[in-house]
Backbone as JSON Lines, residues from 0, in Angstrom:
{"i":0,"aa":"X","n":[276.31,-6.27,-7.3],"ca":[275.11,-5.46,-7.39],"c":[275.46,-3.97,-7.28]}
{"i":1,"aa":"X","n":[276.65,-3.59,-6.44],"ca":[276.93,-1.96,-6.22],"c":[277.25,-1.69,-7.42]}
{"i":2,"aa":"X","n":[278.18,-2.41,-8.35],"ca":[278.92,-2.26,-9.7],"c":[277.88,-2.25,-10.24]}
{"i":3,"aa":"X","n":[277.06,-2.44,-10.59],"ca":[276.06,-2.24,-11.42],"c":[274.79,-0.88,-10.96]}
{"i":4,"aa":"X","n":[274.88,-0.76,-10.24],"ca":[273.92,-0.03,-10.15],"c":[274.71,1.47,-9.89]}
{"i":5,"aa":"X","n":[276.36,1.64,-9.56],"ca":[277.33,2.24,-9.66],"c":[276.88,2.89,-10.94]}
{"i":6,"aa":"X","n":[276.94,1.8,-11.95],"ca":[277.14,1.74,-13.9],"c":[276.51,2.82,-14.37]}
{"i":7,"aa":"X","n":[274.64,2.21,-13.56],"ca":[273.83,2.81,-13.87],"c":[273.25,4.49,-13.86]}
{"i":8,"aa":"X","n":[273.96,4.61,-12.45],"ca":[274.21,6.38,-12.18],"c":[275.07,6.76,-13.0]}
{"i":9,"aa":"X","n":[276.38,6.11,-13.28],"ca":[276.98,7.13,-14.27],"c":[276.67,7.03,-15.55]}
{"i":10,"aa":"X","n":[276.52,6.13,-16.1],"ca":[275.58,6.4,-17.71],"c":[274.21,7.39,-17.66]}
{"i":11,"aa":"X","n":[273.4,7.6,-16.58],"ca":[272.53,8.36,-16.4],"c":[272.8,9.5,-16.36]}
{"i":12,"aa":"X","n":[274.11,10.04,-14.98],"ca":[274.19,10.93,-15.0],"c":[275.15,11.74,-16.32]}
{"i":13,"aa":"X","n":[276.09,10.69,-17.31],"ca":[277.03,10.92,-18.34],"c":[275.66,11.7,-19.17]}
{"i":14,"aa":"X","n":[274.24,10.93,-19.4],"ca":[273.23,11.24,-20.25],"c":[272.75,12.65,-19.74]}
{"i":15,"aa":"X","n":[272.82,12.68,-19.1],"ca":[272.26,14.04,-18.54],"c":[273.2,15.2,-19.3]}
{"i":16,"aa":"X","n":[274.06,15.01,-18.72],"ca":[275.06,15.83,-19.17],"c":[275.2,15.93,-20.62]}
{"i":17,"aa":"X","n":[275.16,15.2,-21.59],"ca":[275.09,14.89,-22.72],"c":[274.14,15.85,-23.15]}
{"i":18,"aa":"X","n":[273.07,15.52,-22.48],"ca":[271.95,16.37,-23.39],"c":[272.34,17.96,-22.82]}
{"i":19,"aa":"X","n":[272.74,18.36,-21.72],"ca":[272.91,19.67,-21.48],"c":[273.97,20.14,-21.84]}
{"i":20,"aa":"X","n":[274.96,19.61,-22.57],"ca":[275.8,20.32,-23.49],"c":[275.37,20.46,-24.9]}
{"i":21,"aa":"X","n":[274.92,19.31,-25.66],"ca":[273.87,19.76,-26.68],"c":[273.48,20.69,-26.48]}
{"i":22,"aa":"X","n":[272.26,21.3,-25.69],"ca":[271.46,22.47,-25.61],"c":[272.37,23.47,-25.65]}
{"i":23,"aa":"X","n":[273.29,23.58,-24.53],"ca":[274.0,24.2,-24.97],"c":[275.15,24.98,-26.25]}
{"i":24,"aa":"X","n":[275.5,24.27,-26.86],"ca":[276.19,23.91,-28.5],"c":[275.24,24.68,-29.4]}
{"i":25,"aa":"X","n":[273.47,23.94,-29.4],"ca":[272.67,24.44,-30.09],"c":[272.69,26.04,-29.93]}
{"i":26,"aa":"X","n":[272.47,26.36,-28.33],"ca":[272.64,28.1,-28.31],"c":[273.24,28.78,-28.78]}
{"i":27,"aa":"X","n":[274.89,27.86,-28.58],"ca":[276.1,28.8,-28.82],"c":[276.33,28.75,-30.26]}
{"i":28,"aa":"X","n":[275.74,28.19,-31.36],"ca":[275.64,28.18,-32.22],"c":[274.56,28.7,-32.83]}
{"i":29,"aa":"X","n":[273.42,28.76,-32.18],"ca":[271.88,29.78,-32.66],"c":[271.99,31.34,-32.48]}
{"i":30,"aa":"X","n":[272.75,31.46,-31.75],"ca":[273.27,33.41,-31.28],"c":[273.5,34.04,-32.49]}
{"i":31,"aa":"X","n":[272.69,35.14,-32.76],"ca":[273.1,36.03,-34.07],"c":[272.1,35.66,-34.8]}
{"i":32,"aa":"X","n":[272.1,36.48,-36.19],"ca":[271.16,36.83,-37.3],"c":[271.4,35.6,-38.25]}
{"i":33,"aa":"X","n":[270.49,35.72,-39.05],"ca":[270.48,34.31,-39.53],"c":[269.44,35.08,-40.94]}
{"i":34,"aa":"X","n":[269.71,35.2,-42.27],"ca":[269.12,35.44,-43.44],"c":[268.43,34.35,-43.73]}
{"i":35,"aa":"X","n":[267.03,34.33,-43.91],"ca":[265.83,33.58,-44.26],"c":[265.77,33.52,-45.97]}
{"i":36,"aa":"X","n":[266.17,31.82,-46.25],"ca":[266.32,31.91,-47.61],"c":[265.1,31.08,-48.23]}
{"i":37,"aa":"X","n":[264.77,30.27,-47.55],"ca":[263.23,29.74,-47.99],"c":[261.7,29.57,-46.58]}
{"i":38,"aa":"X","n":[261.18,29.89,-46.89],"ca":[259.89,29.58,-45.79],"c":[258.55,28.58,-46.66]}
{"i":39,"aa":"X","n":[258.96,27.49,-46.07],"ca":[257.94,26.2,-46.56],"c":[258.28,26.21,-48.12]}
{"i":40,"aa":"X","n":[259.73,25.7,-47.67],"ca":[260.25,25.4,-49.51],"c":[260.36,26.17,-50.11]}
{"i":41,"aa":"X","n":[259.75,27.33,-50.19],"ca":[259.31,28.32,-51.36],"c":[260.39,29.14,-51.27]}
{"i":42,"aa":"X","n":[261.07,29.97,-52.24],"ca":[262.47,30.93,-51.84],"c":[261.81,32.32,-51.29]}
{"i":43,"aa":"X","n":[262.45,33.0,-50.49],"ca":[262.0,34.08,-50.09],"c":[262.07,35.3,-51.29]}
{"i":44,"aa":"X","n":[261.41,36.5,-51.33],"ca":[261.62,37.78,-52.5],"c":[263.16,38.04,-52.22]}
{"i":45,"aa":"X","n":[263.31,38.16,-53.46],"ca":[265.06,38.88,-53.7],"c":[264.8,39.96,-53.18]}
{"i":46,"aa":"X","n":[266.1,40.1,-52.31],"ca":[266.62,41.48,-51.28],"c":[265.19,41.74,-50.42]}
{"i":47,"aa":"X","n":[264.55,40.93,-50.28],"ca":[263.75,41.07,-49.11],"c":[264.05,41.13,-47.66]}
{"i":48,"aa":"X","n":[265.15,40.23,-47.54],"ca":[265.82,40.69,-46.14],"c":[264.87,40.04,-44.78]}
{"i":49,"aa":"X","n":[264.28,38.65,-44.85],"ca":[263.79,38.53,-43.99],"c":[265.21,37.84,-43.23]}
{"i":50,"aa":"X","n":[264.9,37.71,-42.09],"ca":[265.5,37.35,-40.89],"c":[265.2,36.82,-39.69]}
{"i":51,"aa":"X","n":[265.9,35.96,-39.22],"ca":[265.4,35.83,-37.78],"c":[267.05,35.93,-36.95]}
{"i":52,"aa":"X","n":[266.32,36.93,-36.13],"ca":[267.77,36.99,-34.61],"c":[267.99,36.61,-33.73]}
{"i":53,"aa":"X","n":[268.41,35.38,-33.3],"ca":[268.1,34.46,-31.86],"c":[269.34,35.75,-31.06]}
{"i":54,"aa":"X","n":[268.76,35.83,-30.05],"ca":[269.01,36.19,-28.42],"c":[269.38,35.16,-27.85]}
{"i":55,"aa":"X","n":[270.72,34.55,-27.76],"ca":[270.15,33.22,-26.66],"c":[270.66,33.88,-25.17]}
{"i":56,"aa":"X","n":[271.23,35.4,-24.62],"ca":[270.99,35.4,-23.7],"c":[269.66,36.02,-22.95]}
{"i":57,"aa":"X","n":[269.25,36.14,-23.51],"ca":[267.99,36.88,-23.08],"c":[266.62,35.61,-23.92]}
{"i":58,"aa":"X","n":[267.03,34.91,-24.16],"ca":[265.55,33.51,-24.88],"c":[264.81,34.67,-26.09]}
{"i":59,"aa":"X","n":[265.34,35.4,-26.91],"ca":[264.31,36.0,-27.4],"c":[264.72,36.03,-29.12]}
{"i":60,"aa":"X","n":[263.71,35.77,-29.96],"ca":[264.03,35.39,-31.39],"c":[263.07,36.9,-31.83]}
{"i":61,"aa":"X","n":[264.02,38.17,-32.57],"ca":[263.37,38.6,-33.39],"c":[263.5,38.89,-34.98]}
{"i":62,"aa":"X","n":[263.36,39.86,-35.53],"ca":[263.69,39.58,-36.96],"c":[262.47,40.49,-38.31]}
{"i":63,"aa":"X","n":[263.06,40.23,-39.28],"ca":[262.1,40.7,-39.95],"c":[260.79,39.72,-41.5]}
{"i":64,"aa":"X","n":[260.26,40.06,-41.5],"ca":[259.61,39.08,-42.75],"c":[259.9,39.3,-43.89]}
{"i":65,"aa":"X","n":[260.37,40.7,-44.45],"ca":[260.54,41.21,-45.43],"c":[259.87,42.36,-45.68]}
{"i":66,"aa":"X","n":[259.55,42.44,-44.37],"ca":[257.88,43.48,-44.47],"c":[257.66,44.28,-43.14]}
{"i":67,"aa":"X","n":[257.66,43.64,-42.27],"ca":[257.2,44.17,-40.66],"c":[258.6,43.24,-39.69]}
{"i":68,"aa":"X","n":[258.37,43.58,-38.82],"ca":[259.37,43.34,-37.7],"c":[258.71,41.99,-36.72]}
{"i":69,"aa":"X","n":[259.36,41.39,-36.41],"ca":[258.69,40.35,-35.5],"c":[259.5,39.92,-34.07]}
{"i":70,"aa":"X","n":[259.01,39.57,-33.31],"ca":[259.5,39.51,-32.05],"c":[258.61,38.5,-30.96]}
{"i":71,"aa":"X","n":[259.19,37.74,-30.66],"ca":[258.82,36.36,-29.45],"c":[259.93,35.88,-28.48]}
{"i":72,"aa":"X","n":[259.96,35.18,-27.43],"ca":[260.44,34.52,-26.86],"c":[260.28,33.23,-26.87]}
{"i":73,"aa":"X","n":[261.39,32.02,-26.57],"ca":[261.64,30.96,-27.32],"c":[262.19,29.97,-25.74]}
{"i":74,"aa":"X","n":[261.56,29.13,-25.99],"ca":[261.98,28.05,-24.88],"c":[263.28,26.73,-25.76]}
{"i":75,"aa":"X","n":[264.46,26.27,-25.4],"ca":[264.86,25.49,-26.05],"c":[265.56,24.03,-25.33]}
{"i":76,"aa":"X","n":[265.26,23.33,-25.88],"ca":[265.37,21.82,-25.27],"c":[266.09,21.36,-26.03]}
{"i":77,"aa":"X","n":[267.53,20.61,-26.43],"ca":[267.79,20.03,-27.2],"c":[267.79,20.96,-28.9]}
{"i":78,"aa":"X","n":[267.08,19.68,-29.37],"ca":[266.79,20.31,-30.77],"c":[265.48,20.48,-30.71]}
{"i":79,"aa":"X","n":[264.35,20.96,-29.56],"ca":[263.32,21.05,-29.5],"c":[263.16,22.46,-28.89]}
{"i":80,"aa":"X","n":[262.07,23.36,-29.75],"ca":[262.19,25.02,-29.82],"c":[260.79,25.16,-29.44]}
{"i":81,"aa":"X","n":[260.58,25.95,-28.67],"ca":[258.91,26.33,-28.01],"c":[258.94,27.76,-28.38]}
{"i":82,"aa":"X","n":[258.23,28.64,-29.02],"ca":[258.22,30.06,-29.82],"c":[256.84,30.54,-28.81]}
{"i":83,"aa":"X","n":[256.75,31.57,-28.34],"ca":[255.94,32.34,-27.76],"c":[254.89,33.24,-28.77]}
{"i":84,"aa":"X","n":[254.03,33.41,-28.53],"ca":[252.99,34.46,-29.23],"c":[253.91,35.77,-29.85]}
{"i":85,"aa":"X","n":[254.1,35.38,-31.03],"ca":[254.64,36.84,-31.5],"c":[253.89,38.01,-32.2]}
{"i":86,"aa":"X","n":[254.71,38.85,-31.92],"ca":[254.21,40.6,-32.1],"c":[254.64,41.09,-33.12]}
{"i":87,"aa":"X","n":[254.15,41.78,-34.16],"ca":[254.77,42.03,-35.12],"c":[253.99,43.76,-35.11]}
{"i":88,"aa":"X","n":[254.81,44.6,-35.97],"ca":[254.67,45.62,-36.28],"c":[253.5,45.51,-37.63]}
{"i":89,"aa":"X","n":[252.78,47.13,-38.23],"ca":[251.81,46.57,-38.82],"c":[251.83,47.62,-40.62]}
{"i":90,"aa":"X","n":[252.88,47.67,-40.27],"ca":[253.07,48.68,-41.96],"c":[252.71,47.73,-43.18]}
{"i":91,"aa":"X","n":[252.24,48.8,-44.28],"ca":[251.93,47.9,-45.41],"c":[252.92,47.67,-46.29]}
{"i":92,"aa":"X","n":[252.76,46.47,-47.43],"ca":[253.85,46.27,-48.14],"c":[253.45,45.58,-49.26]}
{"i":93,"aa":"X","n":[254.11,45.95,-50.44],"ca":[253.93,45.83,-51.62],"c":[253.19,43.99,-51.2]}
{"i":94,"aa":"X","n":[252.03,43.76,-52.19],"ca":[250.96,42.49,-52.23],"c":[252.48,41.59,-51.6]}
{"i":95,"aa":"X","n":[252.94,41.15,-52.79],"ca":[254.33,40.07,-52.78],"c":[254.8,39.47,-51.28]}
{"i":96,"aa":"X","n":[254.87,41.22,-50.45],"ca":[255.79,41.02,-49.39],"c":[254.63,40.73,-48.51]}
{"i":97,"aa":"X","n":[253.35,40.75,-48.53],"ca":[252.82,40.88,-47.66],"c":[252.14,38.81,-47.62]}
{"i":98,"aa":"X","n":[252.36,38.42,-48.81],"ca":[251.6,37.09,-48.44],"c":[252.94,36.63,-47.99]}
{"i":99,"aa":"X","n":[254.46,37.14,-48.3],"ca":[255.45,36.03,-48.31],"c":[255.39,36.48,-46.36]}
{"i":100,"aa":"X","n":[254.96,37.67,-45.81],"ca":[254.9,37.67,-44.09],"c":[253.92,37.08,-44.02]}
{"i":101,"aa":"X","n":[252.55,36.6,-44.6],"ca":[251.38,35.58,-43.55],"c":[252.16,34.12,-43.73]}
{"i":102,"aa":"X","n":[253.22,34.18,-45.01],"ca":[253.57,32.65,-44.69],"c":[254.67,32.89,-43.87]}
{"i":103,"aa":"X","n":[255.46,33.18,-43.44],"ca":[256.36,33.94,-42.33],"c":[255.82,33.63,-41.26]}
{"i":104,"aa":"X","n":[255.08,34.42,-40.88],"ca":[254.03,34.38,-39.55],"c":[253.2,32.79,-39.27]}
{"i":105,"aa":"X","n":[252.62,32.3,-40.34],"ca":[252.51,30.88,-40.34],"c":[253.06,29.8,-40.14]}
{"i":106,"aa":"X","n":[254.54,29.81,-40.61],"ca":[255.32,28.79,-40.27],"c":[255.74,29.23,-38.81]}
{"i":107,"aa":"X","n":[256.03,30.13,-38.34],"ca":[256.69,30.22,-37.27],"c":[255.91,29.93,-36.06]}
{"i":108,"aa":"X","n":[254.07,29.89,-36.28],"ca":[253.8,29.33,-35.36],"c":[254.03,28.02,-35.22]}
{"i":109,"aa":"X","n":[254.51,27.1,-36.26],"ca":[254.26,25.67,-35.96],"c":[255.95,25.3,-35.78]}
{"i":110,"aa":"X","n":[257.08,26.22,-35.42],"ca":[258.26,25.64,-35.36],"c":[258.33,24.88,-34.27]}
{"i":111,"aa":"X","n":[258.84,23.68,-33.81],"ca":[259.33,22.56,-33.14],"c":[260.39,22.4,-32.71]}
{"i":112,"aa":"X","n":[261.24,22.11,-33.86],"ca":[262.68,21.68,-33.88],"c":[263.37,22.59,-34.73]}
{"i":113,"aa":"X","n":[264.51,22.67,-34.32],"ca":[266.15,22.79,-35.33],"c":[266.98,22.34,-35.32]}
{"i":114,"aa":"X","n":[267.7,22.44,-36.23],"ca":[268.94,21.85,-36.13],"c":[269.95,23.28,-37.07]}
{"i":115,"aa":"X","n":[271.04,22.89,-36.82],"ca":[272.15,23.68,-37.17],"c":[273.59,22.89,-37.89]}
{"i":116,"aa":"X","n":[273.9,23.34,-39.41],"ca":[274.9,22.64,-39.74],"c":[275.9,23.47,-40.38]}
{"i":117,"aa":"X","n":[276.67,23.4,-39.7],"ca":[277.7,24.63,-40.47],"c":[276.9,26.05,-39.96]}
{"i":118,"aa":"X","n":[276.72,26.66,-41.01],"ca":[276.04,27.67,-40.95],"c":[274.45,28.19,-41.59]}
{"i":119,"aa":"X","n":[273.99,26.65,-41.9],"ca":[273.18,26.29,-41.87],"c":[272.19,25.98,-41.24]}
{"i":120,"aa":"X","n":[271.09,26.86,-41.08],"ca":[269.4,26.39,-39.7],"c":[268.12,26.35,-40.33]}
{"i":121,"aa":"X","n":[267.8,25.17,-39.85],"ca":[266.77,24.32,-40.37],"c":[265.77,24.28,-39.12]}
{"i":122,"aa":"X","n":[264.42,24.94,-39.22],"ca":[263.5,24.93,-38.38],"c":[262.38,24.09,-39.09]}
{"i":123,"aa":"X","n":[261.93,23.04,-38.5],"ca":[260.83,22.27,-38.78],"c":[259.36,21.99,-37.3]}
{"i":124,"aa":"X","n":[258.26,21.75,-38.35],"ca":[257.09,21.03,-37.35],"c":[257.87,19.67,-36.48]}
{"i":125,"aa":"X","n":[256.62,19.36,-35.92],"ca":[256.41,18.25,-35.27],"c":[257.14,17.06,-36.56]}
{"i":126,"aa":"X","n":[256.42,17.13,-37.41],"ca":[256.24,15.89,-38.52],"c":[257.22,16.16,-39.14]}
{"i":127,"aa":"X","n":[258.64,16.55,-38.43],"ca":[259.94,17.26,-39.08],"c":[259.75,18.22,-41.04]}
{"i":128,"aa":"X","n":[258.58,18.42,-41.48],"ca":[258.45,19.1,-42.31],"c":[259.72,20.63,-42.11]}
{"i":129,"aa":"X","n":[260.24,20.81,-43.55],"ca":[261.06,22.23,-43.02],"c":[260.09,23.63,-43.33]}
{"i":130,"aa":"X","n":[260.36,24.02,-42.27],"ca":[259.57,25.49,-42.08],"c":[260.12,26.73,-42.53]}
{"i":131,"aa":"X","n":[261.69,26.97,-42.1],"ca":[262.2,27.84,-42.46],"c":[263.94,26.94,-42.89]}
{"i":132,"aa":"X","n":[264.12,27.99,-43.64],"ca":[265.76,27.48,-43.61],"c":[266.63,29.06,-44.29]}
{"i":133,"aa":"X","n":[267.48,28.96,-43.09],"ca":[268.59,30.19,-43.06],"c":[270.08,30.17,-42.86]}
{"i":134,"aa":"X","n":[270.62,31.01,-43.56],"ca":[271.96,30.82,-43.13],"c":[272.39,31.87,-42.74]}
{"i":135,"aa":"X","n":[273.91,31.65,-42.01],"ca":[274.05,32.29,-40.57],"c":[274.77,33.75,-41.31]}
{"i":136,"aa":"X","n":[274.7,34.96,-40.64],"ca":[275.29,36.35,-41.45],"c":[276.55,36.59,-40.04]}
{"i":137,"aa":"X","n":[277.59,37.12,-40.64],"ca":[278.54,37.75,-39.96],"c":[278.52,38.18,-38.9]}
């Protein structure tokens, strides 16, 4: 009965650990700028330059839409992402740039999850739909 229940703490505590190096990995791999190449499938405007900049020492994701500046703080679990009320700056911009920031601003309230491959980041909803997808800059 000790052997077993021995078993059971260390597969628990092995799991634990498991997941807190993940999270970790995910960070150390989310740090830095990241060029926004589609938002909800759709390709972003050429040389638009949107972005998003994870902070992972400070929890804070900012960036641009192509248009205005944006800025939130970000809770992260795993491959599970909690985004804070973001602030954006309020300049105008040619029609184009300005619907491709309400869909910008739209998807990013509903981000959930990511994942990271290569240099590849994939932010999706709940219903793993992809929200944004970027790849990683220098």
């Amino acid at each position: 009965m000790k052997k077993v229940i021995l078993l059971f703490c260390v597969t628990f505590i092995t799991g634990c650990l498991s997941d807190q190096n993940n999270t970790t990995d995910i960070n150390t791999n989310l740090n830095g700028t990241w060029l926004v190449t589609t938002i909800d499938d759709t390709p972003v405007i050429a040389d638009s330059m949107a972005t998003l900049v994870f902070n992972t020492d400070e929890l804070r994701l900012s960036g641009s839409t192509g248009c205005n500046l944006v800025n939130t703080g970000y809770k992260l679990d795993n491959d599970m992402i909690e985004l804070g009320m973001a602030a954006t700056t309020l300049k105008m911009c040619p029609p184009a740039l300005m619907e491709q920031e309400q869909r910008f601003i739209k998807a990013l309230e509903k981000v959930a999850r990511l994942s990271i491959t290569n240099d590849l980041l994939i932010l999706q909803d709940n219903a793993d739909n992809e929200l944004f997808r970027a790849t990683k800059q220098p």
